[in-house]
FIMARMI-228455 format. One record per residue: x, y, z of N, C-alpha, C, O in turn; residue number from 1; residue in three letters. Coordinates in nm, 2 decimals. Example, Ala and Ser with C-alpha at 12.3 -4.5 7.8 and 13.67 -1.06 7.14 Angstrom:
BEGIN
+--------+--------+--------+--------+--------+--------+--------+--------+--------+--------+--------+--------+-----+------+
|   n.c1 |   n.c2 |   n.c3 |  ca.c1 |  ca.c2 |  ca.c3 |   c.c1 |   c.c2 |   c.c3 |   o.c1 |   o.c2 |   o.c3 | pos | code |
+--------+--------+--------+--------+--------+--------+--------+--------+--------+--------+--------+--------+-----+------+
|   1.32 |  -0.57 |   0.78 |   1.23 |  -0.45 |   0.78 |   1.32 |  -0.33 |   0.78 |   1.42 |  -0.33 |   0.85 |   1 |  ALA |
|   1.28 |  -0.22 |   0.71 |   1.37 |  -0.11 |   0.71 |   1.29 |   0.00 |   0.79 |   1.34 |   0.11 |   0.80 |   2 |  SER |
+--------+--------+--------+--------+--------+--------+--------+--------+--------+--------+--------+--------+-----+------+
//
This chain:
BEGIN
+--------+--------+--------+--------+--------+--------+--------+--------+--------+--------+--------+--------+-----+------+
|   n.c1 |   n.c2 |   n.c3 |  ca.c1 |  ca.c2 |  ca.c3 |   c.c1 |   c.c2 |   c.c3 |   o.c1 |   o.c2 |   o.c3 | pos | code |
+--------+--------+--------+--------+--------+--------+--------+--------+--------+--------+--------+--------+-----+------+
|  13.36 |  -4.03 | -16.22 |  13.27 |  -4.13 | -16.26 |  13.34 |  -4.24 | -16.35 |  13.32 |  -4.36 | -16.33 |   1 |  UNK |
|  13.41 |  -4.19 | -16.43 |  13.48 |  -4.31 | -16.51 |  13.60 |  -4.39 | -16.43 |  13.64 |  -4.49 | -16.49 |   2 |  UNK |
|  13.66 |  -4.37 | -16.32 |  13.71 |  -4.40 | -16.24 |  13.68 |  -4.53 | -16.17 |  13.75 |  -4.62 | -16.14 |   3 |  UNK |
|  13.51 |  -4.50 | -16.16 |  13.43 |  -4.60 | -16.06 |  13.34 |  -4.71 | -16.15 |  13.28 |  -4.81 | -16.11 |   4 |  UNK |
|  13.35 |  -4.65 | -16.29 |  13.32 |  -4.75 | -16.37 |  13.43 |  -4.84 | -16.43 |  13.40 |  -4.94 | -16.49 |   5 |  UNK |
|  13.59 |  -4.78 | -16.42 |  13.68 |  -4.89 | -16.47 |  13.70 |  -5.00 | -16.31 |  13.69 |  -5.12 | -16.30 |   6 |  UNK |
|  13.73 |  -4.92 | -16.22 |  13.70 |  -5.02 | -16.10 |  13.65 |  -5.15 | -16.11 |  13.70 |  -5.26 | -16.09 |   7 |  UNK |
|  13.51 |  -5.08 | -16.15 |  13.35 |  -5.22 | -16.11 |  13.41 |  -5.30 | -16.23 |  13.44 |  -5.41 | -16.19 |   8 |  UNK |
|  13.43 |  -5.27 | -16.37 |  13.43 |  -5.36 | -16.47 |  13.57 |  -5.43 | -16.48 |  13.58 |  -5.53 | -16.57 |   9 |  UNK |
|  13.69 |  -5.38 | -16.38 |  13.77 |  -5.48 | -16.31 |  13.75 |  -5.57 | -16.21 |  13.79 |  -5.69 | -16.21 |  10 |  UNK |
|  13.69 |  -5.51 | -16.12 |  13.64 |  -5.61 | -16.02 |  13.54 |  -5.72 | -16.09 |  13.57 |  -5.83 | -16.04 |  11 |  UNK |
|  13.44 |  -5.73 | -16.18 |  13.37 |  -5.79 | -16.23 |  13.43 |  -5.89 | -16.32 |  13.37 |  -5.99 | -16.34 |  12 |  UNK |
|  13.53 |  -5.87 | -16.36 |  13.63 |  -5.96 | -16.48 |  13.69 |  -6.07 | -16.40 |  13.66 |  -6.19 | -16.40 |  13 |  UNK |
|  13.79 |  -5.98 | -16.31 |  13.84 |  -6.07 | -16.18 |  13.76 |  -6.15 | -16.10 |  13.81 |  -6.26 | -16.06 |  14 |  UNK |
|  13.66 |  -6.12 | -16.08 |  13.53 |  -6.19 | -15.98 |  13.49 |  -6.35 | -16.07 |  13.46 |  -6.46 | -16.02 |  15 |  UNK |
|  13.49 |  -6.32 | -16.17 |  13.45 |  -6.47 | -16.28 |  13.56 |  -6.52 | -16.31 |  13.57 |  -6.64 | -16.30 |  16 |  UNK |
|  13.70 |  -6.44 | -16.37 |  13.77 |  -6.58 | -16.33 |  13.85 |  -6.66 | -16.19 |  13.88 |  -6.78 | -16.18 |  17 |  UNK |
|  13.86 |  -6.57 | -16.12 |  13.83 |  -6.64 | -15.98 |  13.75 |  -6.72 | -15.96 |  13.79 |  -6.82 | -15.91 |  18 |  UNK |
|  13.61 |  -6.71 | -15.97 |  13.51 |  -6.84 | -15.94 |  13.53 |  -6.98 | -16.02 |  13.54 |  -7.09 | -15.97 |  19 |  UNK |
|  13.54 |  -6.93 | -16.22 |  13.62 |  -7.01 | -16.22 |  13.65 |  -7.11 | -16.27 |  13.60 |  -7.20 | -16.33 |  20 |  UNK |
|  13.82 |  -7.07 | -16.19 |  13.91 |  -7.11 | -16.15 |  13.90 |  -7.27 | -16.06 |  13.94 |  -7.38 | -16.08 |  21 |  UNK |
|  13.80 |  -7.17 | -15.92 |  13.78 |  -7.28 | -15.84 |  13.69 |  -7.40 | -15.84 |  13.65 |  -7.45 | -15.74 |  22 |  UNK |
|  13.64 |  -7.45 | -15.99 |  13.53 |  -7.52 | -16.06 |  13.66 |  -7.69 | -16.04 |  13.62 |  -7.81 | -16.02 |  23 |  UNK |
|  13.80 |  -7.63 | -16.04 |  13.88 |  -7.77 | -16.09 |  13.90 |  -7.85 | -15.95 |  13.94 |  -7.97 | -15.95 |  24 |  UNK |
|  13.88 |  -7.78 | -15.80 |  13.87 |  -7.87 | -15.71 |  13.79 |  -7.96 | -15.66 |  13.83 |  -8.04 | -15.58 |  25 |  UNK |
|  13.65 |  -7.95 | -15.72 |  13.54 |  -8.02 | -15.72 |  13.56 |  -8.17 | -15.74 |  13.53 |  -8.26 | -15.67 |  26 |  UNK |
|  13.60 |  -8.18 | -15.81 |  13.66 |  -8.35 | -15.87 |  13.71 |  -8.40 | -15.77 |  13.74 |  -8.31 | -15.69 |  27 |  UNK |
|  13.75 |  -8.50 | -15.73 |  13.85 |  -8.57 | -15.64 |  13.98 |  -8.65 | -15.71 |  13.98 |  -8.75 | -15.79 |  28 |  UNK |
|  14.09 |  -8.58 | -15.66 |  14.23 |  -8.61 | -15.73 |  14.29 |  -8.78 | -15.72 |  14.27 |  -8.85 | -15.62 |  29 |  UNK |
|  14.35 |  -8.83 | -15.81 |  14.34 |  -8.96 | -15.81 |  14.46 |  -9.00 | -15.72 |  14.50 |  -9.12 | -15.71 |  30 |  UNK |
|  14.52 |  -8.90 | -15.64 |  14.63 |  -8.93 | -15.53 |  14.60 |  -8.92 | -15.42 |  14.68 |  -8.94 | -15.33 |  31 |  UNK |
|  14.41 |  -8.88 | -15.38 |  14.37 |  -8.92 | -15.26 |  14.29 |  -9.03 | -15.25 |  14.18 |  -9.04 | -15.20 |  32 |  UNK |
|  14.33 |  -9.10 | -15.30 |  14.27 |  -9.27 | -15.27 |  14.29 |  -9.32 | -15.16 |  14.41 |  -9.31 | -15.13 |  33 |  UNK |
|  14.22 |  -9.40 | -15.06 |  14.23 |  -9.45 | -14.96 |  14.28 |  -9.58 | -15.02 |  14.27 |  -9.63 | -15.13 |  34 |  UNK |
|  14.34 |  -9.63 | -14.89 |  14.41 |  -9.80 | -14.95 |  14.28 |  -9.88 | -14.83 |  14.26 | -10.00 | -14.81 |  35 |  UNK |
|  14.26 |  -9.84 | -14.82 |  14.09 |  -9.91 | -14.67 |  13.97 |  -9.85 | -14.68 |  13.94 |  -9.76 | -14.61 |  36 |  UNK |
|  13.89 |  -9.90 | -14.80 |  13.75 |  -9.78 | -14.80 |  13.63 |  -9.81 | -14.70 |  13.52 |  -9.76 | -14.69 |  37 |  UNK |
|  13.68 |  -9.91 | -14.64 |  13.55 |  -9.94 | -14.50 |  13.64 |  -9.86 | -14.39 |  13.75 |  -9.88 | -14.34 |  38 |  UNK |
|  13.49 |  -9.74 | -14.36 |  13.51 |  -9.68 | -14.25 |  13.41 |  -9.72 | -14.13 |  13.29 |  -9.74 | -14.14 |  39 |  UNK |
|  13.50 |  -9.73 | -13.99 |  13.37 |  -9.74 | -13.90 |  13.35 |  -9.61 | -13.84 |  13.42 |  -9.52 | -13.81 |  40 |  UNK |
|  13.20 |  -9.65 | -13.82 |  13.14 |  -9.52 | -13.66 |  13.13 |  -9.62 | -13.55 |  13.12 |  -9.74 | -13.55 |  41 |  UNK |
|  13.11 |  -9.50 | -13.43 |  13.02 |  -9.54 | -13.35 |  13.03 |  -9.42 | -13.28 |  13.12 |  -9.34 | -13.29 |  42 |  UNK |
|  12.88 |  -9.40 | -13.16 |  12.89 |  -9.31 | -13.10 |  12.76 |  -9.33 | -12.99 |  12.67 |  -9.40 | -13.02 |  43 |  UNK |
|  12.78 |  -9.27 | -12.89 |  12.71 |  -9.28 | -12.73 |  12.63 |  -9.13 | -12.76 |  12.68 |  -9.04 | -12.82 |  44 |  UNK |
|  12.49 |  -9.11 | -12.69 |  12.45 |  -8.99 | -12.65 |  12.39 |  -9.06 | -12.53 |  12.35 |  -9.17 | -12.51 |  45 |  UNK |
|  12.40 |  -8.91 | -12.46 |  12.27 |  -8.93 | -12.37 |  12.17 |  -8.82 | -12.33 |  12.23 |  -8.71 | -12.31 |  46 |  UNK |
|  12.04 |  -8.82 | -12.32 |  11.92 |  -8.68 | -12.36 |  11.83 |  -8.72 | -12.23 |  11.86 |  -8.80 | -12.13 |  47 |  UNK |
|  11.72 |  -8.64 | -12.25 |  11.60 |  -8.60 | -12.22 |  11.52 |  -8.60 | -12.26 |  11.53 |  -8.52 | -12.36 |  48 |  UNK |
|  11.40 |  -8.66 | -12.24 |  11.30 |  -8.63 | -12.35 |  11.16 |  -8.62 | -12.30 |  11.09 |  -8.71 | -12.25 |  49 |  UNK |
|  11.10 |  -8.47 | -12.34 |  10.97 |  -8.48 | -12.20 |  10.84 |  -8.54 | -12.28 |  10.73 |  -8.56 | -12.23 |  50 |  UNK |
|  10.86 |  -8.58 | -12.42 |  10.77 |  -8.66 | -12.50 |  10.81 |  -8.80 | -12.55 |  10.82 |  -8.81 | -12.67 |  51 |  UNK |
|  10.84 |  -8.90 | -12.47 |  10.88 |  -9.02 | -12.54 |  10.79 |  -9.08 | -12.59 |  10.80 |  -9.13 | -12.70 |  52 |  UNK |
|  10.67 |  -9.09 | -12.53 |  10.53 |  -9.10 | -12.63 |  10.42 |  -9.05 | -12.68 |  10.36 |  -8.97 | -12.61 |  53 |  UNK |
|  10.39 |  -9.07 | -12.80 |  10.29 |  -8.98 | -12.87 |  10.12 |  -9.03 | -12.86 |  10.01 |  -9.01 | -12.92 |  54 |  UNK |
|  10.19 |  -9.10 | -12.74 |   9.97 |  -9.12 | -12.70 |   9.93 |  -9.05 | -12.62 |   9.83 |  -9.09 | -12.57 |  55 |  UNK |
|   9.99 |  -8.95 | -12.57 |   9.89 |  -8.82 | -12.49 |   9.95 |  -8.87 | -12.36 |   9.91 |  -8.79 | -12.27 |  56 |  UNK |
|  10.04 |  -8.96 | -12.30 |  10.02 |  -8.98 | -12.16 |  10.18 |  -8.87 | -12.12 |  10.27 |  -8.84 | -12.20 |  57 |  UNK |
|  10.17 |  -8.83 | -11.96 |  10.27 |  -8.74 | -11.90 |  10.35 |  -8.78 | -11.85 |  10.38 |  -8.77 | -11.73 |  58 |  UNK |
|  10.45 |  -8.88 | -11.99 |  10.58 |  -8.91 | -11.91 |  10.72 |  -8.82 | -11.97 |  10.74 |  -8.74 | -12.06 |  59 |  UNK |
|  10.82 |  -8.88 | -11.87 |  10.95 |  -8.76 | -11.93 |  11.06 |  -8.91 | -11.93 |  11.00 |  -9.02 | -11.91 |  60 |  UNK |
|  11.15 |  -8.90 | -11.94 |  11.23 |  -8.97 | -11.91 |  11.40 |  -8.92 | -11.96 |  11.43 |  -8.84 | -12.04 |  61 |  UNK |
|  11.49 |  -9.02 | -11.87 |  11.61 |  -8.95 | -11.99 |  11.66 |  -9.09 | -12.03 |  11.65 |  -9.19 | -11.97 |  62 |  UNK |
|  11.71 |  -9.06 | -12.15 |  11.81 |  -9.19 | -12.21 |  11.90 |  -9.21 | -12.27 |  11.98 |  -9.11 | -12.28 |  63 |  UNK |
|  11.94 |  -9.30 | -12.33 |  12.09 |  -9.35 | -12.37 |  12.05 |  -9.38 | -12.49 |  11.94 |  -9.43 | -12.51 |  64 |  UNK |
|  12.16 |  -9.35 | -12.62 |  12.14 |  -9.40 | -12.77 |  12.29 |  -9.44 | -12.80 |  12.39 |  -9.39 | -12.75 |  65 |  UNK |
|  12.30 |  -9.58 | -12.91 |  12.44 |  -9.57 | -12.90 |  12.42 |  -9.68 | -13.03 |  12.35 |  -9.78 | -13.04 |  66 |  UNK |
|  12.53 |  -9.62 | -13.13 |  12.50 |  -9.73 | -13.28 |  12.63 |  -9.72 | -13.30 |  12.70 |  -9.63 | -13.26 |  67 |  UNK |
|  12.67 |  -9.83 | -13.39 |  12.79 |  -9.85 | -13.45 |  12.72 |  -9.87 | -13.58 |  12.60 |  -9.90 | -13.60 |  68 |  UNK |
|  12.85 |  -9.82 | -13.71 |  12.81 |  -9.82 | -13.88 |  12.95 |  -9.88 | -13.94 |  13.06 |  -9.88 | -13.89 |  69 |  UNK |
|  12.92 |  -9.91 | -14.04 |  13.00 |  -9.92 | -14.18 |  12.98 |  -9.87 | -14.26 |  12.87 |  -9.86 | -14.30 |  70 |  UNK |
|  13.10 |  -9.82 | -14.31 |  13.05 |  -9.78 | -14.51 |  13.11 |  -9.81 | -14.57 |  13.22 |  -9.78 | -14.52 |  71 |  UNK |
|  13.14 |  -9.86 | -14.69 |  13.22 |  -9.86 | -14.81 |  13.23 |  -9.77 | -14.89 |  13.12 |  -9.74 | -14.94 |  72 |  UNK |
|  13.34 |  -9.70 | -14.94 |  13.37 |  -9.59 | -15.04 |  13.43 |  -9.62 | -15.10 |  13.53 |  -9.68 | -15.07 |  73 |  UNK |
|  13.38 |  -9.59 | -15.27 |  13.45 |  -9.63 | -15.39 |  13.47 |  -9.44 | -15.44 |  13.39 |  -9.34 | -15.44 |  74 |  UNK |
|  13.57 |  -9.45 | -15.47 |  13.61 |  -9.28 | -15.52 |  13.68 |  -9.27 | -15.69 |  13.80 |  -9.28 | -15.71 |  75 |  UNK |
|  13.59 |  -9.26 | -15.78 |  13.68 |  -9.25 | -15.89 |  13.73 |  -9.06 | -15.92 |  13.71 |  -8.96 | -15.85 |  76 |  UNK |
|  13.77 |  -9.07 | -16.02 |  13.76 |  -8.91 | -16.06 |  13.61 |  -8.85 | -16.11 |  13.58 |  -8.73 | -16.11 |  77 |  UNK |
|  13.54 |  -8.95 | -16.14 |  13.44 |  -8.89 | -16.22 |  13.36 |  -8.87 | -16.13 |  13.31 |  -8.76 | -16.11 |  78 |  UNK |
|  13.33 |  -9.05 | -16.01 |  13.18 |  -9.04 | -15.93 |  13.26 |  -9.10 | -15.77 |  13.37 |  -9.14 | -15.72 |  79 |  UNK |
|  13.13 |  -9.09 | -15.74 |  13.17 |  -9.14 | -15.54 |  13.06 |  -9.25 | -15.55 |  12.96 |  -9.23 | -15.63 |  80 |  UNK |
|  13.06 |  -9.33 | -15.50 |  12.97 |  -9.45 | -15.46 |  12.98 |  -9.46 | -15.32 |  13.10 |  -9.47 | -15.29 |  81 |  UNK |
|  12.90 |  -9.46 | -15.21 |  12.89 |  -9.53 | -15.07 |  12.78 |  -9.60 | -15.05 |  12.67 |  -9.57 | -15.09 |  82 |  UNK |
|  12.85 |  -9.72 | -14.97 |  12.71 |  -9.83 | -14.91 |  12.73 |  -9.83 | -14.78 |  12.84 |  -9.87 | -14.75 |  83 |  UNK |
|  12.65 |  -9.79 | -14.67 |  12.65 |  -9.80 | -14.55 |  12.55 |  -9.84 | -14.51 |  12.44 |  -9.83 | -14.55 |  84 |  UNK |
|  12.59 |  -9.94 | -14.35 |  12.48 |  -9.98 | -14.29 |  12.51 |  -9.91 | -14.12 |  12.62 |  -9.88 | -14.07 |  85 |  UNK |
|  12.40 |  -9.91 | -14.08 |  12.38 |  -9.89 | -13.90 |  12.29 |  -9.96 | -13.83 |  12.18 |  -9.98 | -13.88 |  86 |  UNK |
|  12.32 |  -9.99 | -13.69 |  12.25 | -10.02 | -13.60 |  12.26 |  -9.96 | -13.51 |  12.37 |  -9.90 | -13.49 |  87 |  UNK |
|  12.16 |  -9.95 | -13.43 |  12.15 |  -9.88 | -13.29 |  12.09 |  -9.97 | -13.18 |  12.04 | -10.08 | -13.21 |  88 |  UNK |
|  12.09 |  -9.92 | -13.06 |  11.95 |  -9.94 | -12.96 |  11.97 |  -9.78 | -12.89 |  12.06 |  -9.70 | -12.90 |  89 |  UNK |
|  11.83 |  -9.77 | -12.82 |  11.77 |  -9.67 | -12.76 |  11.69 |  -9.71 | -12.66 |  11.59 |  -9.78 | -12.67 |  90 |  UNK |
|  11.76 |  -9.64 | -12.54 |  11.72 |  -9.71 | -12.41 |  11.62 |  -9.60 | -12.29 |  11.70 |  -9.56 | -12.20 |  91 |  UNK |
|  11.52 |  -9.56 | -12.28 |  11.47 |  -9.42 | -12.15 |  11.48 |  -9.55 | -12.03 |  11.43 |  -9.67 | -12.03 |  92 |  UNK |
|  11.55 |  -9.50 | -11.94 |  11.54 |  -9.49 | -11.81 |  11.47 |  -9.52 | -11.69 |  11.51 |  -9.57 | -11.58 |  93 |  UNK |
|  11.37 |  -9.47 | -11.73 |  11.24 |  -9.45 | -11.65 |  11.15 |  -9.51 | -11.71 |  11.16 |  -9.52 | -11.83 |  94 |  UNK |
|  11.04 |  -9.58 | -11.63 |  10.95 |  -9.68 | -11.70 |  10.80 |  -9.59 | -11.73 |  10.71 |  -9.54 | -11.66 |  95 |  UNK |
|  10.83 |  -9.60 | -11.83 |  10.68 |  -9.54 | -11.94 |  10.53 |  -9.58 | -11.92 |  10.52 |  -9.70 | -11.94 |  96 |  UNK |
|  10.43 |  -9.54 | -11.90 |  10.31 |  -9.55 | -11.82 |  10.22 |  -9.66 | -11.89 |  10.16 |  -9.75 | -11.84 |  97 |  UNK |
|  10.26 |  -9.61 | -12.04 |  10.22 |  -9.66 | -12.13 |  10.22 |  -9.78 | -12.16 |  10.32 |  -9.83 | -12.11 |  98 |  UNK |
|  10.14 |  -9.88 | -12.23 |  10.15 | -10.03 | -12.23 |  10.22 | -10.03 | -12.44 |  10.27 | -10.11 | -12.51 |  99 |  UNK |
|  10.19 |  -9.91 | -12.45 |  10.22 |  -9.97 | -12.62 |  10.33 |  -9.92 | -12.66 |  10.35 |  -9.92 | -12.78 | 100 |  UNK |
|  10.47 |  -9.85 | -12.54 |  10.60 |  -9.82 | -12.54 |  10.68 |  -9.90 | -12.48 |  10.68 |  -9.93 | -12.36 | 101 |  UNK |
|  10.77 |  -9.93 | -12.56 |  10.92 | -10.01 | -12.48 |  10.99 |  -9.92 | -12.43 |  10.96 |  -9.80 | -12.45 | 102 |  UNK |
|  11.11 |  -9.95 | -12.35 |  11.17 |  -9.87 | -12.26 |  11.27 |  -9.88 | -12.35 |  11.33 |  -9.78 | -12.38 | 103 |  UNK |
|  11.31 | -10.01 | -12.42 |  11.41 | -10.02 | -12.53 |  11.41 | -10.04 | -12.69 |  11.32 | -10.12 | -12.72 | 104 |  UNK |
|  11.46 | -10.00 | -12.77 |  11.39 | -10.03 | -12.89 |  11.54 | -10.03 | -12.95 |  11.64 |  -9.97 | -12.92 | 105 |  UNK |
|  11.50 | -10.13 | -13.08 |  11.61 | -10.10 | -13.16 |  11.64 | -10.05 | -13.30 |  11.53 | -10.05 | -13.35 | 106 |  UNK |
|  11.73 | -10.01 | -13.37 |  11.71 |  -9.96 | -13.53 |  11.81 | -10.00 | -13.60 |  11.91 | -10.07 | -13.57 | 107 |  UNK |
|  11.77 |  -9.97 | -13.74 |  11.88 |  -9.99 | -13.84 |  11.82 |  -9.90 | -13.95 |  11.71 |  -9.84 | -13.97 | 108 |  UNK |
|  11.96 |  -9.90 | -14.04 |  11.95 |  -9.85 | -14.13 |  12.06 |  -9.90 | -14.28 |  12.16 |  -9.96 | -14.28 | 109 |  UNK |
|  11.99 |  -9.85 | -14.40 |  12.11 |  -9.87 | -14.49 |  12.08 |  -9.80 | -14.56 |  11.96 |  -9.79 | -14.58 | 110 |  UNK |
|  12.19 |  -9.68 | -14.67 |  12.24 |  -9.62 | -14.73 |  12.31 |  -9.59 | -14.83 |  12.43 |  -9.57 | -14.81 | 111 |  UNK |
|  12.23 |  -9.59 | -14.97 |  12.35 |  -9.60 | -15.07 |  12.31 |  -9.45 | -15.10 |  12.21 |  -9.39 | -15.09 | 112 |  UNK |
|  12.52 |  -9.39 | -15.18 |  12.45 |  -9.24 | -15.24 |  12.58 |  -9.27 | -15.36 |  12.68 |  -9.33 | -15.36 | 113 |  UNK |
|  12.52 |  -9.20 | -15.43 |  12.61 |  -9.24 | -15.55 |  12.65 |  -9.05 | -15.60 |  12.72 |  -9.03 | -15.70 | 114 |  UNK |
+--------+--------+--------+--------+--------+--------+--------+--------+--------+--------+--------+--------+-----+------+
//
């Protein structure tokens, strides 16, 4: 029995300073600075979709999505700052029954996170 209680109360010692320990990677180190903090996206899908609209009518279609983005990243030691923007379009295929759906639509978006 005292065996399995010096064990646990080593294992328990070691278990907290190990965790920590691992508290000082959290930060971001001031030698990973990028020299270009505008990143682009972009990216293509293509789906199915047996609900493209939500007025009750029985259509399916498949389609195409495809957006390009920017962001800017500011990285200090303390904080992260990003501003990003996106655009898309979204295209089904098949022509929709419906009069109050487009076949194409377009989006955007913008994004700050600090």
């Amino acid at each position: 029995m005292k065996k399995y209680f010096s064990a646990a109360a080593a294992t328990l010692i070691s278990a907290g300073t190990l965790s920590a320990q691992s508290l000082f990677d959290l930060a971001p180190d001031d030698s990973e600075t990028s020299s270009f903090p505008l990143r682009w996206t972009a990216g293509i899908s293509v789906g199915y979709d047996d609900n493209p609209t939500p007025f009750g009518a029985d259509d399916s279609s498949l389609y195409a999505k495809a957006y390009v983005g920017a962001a800017l990243l500011n990285e200090t030691p303390q904080s992260t700052f990003e501003f990003a923007a996106r655009v898309g379009v979204l295209h089904y295929f098949d022509d929709l029954e419906t009069r109050q759906a487009d076949e194409t639509s377009f989006n955007g978006g913008l994004t700050a996170n600090y």
